[in-house]
N, C-alpha and C positions, 0 to 999 in steps of 0.2 A: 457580304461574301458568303456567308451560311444561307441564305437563302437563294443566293445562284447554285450554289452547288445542288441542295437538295433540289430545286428545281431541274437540274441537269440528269441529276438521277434520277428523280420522277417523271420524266417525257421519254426516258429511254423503258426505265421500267412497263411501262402503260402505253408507247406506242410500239412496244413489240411484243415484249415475255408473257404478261399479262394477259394482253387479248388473244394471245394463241393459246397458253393455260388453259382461261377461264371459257372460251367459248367451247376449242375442243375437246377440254375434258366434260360441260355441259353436255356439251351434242352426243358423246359417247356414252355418258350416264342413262342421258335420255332414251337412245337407242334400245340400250342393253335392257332397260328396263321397261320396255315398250312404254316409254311414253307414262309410267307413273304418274306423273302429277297428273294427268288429264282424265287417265282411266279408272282411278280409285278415288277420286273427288269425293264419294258420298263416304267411301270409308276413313278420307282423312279429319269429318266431321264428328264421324264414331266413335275415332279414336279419342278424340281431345276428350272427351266425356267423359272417357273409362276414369274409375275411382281405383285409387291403390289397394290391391291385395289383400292388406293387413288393415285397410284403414289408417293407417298411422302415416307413412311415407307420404314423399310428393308427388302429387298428381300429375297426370301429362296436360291437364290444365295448365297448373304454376309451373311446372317445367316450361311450358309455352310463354304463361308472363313472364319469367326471368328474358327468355332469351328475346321475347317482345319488346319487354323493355330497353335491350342495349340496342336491337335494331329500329326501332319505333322511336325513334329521338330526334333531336336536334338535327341530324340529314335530311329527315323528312320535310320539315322547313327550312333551314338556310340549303342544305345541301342542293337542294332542287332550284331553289331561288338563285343560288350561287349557275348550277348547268344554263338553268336558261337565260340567265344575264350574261354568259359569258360562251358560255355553246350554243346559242340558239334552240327556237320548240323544237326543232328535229331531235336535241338530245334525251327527249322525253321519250319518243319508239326506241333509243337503242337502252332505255334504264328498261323497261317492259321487257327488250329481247334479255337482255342480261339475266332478270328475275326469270326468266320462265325458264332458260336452258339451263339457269343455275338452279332452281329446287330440285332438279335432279340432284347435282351434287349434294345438296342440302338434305334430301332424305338417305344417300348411303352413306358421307360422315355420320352424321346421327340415328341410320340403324349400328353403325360401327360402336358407335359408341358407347350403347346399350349392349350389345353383344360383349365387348371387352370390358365393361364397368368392374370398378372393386366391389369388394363389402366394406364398407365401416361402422364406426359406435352412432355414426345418426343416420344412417342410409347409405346407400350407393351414391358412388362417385365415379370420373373419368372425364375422357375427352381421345384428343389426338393425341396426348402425349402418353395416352399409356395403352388406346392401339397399337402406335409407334414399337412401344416398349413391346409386350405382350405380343404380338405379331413378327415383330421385326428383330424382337431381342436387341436392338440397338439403343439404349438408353441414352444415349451422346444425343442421338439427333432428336429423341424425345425432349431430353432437357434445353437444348438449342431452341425448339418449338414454345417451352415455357417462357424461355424467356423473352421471345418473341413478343408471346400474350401478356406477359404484365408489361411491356415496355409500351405497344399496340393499344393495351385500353387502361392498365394504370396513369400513363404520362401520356399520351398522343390523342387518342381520342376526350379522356375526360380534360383535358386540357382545352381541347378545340370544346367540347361540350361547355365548359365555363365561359369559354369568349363569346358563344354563340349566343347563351345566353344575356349574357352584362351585352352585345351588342344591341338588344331590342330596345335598350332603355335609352338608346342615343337620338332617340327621335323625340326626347320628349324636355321640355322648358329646362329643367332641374337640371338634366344632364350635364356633368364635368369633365372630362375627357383627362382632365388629371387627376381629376379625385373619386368620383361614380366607378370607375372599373373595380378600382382597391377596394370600397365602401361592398359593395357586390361583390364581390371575391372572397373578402369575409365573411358573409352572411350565407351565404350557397357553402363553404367549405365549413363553417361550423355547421348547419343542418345536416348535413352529410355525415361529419363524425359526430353526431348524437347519432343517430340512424346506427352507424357500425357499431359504434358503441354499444348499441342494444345487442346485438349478436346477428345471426347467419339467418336465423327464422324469421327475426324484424324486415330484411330484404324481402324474401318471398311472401311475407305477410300483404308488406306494403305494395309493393310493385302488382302481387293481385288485385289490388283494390282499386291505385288507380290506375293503371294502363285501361281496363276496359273503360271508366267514366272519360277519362282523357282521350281516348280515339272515337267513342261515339261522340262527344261534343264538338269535337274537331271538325269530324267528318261530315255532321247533319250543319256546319256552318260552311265550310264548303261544298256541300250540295245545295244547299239557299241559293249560295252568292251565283254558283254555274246555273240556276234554274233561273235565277232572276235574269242573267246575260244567256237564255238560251240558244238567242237567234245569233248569239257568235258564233255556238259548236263546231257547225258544218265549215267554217273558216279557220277555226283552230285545228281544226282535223287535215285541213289542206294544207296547214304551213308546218303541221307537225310529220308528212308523210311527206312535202316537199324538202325541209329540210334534210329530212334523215339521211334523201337519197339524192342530195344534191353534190356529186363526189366531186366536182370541180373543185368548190369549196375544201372538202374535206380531204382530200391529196393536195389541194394548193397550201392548205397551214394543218396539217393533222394534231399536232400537240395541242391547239386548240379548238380544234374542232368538235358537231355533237357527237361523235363517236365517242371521241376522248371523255368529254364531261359525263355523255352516258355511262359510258363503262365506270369511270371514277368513281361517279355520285351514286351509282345502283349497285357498286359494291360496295360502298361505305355506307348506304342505307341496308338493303337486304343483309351482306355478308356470307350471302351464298357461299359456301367452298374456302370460307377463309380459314374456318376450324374455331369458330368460337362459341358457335351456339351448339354444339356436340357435348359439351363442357355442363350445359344446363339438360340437356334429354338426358344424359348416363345417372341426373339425380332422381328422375321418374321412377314409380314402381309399376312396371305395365308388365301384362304377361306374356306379351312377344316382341323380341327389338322393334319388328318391322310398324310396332303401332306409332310407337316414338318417331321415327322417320318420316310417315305420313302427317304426323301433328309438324312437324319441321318445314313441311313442305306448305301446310298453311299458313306458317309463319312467315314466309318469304311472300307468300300470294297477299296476306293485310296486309303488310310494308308496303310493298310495292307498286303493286297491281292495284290496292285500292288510298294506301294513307298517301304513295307520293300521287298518285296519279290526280287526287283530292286536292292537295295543294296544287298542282301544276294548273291544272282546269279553272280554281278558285282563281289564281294569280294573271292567267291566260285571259279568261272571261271577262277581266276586269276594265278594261280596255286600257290600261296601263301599260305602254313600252316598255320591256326590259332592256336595259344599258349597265356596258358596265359601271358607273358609277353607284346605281342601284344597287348594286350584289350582295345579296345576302340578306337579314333582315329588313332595310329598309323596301327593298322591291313588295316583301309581303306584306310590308303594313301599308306601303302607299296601295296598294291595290285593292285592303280592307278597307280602307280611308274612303277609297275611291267608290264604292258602294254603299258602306255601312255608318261612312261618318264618324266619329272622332270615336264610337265606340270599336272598328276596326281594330286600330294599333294596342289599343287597351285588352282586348280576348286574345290575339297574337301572345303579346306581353306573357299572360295568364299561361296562354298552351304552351309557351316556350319555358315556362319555371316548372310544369310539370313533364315536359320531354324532358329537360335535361335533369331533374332530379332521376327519376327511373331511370336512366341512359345511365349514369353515376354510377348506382347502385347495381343496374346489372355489370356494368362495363367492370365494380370492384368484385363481384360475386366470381368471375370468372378470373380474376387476380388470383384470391383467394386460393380455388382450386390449382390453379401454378405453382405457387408458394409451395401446398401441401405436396404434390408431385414432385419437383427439384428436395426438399428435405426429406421426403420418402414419410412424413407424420404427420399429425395435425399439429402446427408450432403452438408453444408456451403462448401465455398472457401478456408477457413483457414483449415477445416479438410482436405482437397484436397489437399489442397498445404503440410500439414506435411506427408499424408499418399504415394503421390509423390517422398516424399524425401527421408522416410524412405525405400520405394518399390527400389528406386534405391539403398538404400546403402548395401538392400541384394542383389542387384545382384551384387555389389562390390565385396563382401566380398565373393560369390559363390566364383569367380573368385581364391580363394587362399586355401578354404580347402580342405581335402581330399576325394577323388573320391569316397571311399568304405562308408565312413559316410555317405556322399551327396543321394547315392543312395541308403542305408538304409532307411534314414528318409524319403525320398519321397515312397519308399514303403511302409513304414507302412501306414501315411499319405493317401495314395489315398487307403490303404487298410480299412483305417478306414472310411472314403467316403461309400466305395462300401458296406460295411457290412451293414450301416443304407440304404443306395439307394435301394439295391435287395430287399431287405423284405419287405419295403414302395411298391415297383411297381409292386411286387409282388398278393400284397392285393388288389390293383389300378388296376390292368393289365383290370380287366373286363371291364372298361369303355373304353380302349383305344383299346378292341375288339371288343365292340359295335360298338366302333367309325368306326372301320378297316369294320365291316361287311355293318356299312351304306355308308360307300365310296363307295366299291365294287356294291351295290346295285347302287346307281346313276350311275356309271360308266356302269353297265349291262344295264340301262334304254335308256344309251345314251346321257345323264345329264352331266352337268361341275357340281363339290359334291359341296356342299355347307349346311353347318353340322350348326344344331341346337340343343342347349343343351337337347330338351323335346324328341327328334327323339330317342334318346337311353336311354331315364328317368334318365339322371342324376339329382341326389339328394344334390346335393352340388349349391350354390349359384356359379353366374361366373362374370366377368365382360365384357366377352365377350358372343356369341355364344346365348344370348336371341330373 
């Protein structure tokens, strides 16, 4: 019964509210801001490079791997696997349309969120929820938003993140179906809370380290596997442009259609516009919002654009039919099988324990900053230490329910995010085009930007930018 229902509300949610949100608030970002991701491409390279101020802060590097890491996960392989097992390659153009019309939104939340950031005792912090606040003066719907995010990636995503995981290991002799999940549930939720355990700098330590060795190794194995099947491309490219646009299909059953799966699966990968990676840019030390924003917009372009597109081509090329009984981890290891031989499922295995640890860990980083927001401090030791233990026992417990529930609730969940996020950055958007037009201007002068809140009349108090 719980999982009709959430399914009743996830087909309404996603064949209506969502794809009008997410596209036109997209298309409108994009306009307003001529086309940003496209036009300042070399400056969004500039920016990730920039070093903190002081030396001491976080760089719009790590700012990037945190919020790398909760999008660069476990979607990128089951998620994708799960669209084209069950929406066909057509839904592979509409996860691409999704990411592109979305980094727009993805660099004005996250210049917002640079512009509204606090001070605190270890750096700056923020997000949507205290744009909200500070902008809107409505703390109600700010704190509604927080709770949003810890429910969205404390329990719904790191939850699916654990099943996703313990699913790789179902293809292999050992496997126990009654006892493997539990056995993996344990082990993934104790590494995790050693990790917390260590504190707030262990996250960003770690997650810098390996997000990048985990997407280049990822990525240089599925560009082998697409090179070795080259002579498919030009066929993969024809059923991915015939699906997309084959509307019979997709008005004859929409809820399952690729539109649906794209939209789904390319927002629970990217998370363009959902309001979570806004959360990770406000801890950057850069000298003008609009750098943070551009670094944001890269971040949707790797996910995307290149890690699902990676997997899809790797799984595509392989000459393996996707079916639903496939969906999900097993489509990708039979298709590494299908090439690379018993060592396939085994480097999947591998990439799938290091997406879902960083996915964890960013997905809890952004918990965190909620917490602090709803109590207005940074909480005690003892709220640490329960909010720790209880964090790990849902990723235990991911580990054992079922796959279609799991990815129900985090849909709704991050659908419920993005409905209050686009409307909020929507009405905000002017200030983070002000912003965008004073970069532009120092950058035409010849000037390194360096933004002041009087430069574009913002009307809002800040703690920064005076």
């Amino acid at each position: 019964m719980l999982e009709n229902v959430v399914n009743v509300v996830n087909d309404a949610l996603y064949s209506y509210i969502l794809i009008i949100v997410l596209v036109l608030g997209g298309l409108y970002f994009t306009f307003r801001t001529k086309f940003v991701q496209f036009r300042l491409l070399k400056e969004q390279f500039r920016a990730v490079t920039e070093k903190p101020q002081d030396g001491k802060g976080v760089s719009s590097f790590q700012a990037l791997m945190v919020s790398t890491a909760s999008r660069v996960g476990t979607g990128n392989i089951i998620g994708v696997s799960t669209a084209l097992c069950l929406g066909g390659f057509g839904s592979i153009f509409w996860m691409w349309i999704i990411a592109i019309i979305g980094s727009a939104s993805a660099f004005i939340e996250s210049t917002l969120a640079q512009i509204y950031k606090r001070r605190g005792p270890d750096g700056s912090y923020g997000g949507p929820a205290y744009y909200i606040e500070s902008a809107l003066k409505n703390r109600t719907l700010a704190i509604v938003f927080s709770i949003f995010l810890i429910l969205t990636y404390g329990v719904g995503f790191n939850m699916l993140a654990s099943y996703n995981l313990q699913s790789t290991f179902s293809s292999y002799s050992f496997y126990n179906p009654e006892i493997s999940p539990w056995i993996i549930g344990v082990v993934l939720a104790a590494v995790v809370a050693f990790c917390l355990f260590g504190g707030g700098k262990r996250i960003i330590s770690a997650t810098t380290f390996i997000v990048p060795l985990m997407g280049v190794a990822y990525i240089a194995v599925a560009v082998i596997i697409t090179i070795i099947n080259a002579g498919a491309l030009p066929g993969i490219f024809k059923e991915i442009f015939t699906g997309a646009f084959d509307f019979e299909a997709i008005f004859g059953g929409f809820t399952g259609s690729c539109v649906m799966y794209g939209v789904k699966r390319g927002l629970f990968s990217n998370e363009a516009g959902v309001g979570s990676a806004p959360n990770a840019s406000a801890s950057a030390d850069v000298a003008h919002p609009v750098k943070q924003g551009l670094v944001q917009v890269l971040s949707v372009f790797i996910d995307t654009i290149l890690v699902c597109s990676a997997t899809a081509f790797m799984c595509m090329a392989s000459g393996v039919a996707p079916t639903a009984e496939l969906s999900g981890a097993p489509y990708v290891q039979a298709s590494l099988k299908a090439v690379l031989g018993d060592f396939g499922p085994i480097f999947i295995t591998v990439a799938m324990i290091l997406f879902a640890f960083t996915t964890l860990l960013g997905n809890l980083f952004y918990v965190d900053k909620a917490f602090r927001h709803i109590l207005g401090k940074t909480p005690n030791k003892s709220f640490y230490t329960v909010y720790y233990i209880i964090a790990s026992l849902v990723i235990l417990f991911g580990a054992v329910l079922s796959a279609d529930l799991l990815w129900g609730v985090a849909d709704i969940l991050m659908g419920g995010m993005t409905i209050i996020n686009i409307p909020v950055i929507l009405y905000l958007c002017k200030y983070a085009i002000s912003a965008l037009d004073d970069y532009i201007e120092q950058r035409r002068q010849g000037k390194e930007p360096v933004f002041k809140a009087k430069n574009i009349g913002l009307p809002h108090e800040t703690d920064y930018w005076n």
